[in-house]
C-alpha positions in Angstrom: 34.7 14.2 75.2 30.9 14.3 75.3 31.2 18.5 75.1 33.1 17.9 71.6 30.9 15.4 70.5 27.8 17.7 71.1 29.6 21.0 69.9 29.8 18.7 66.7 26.2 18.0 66.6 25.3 21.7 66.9 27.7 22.3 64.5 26.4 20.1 62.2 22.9 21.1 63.0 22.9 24.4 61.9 25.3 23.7 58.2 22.4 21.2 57.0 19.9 24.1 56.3 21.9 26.1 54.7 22.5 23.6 52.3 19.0 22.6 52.0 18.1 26.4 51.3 20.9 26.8 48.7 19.5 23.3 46.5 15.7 24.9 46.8 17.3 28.5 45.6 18.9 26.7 43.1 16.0 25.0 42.1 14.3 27.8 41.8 16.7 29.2 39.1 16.7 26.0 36.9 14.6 28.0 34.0 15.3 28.0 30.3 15.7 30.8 28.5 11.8 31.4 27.9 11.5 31.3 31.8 10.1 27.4 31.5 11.5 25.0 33.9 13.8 22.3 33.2 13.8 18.7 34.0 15.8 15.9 34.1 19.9 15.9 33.5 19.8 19.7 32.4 18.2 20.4 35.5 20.7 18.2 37.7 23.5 20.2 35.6 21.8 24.0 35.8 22.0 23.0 39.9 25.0 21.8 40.0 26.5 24.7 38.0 24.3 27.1 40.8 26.0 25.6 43.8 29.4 25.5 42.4 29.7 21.8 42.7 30.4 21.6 38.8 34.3 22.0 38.7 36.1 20.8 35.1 37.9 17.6 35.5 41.2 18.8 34.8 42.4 14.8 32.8 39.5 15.3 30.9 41.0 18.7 29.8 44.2 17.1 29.1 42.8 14.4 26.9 43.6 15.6 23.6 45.8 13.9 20.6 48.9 15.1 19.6 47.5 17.7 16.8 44.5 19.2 19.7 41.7 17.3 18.4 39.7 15.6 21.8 40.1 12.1 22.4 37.0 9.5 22.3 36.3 6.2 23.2 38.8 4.0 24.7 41.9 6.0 23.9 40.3 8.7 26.1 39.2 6.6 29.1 42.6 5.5 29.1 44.3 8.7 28.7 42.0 9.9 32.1 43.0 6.7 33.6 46.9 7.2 33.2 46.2 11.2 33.9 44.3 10.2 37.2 46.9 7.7 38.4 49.9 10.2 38.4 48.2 12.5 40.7 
C-alpha cells in the first residue's frame, strides 16, 4: 500500500508542472490584435480558450425558441435547467 501511495505522489509530482508551464504559455499568448496584452475576463477567456478548457455547453446550444431565435432570461435558465436534468 505505501508503494502505491508513493507511485501516486510521484505521479502527481511531475503532472503539476506541466500544467503550471502550459497557464504561463498561455499567458504569454493572451495579446490583442495590436500585440497589447489583455486583462481581466478577456484574458481569463483567451487562456481558457489556449488550454482547451473552454468546451460549448451543449443546453446552452439547445436553448432556442421554436422559430431559432436564442432564448433569454428566465425562459432560458430554465430551458438549461430541464436540458441539464435529462442527462
Amino acid at each position: 500500500m505505501k508503494k502505491l501511495i508513493i507511485a501516486f505522489g510521484l505521479a502527481l509530482s511531475f503532472t503539476t508542472p506541466a500544467f503550471a508551464f502550459s497557464q504561463a504559455e498561455c499567458e504569454a499568448k493572451a495579446v490583442s490584435k495590436d500585440g497589447k496584452p489583455i486583462y481581466g475576463a478577456a484574458k481569463e477567456a483567451s487562456i481558457k480558450k489556449c488550454m482547451g478548457d473552454a468546451k460549448p455547453n451543449d443546453c446552452e446550444a439547445k436553448a432556442v425558441s421554436k422559430d431559432g431565435k436564442p432564448l433569454y432570461g428566465a425562459a432560458k435558465a430554465a430551458s438549461i435547467k430541464k436540458c441539464e436534468g435529462e442527462k
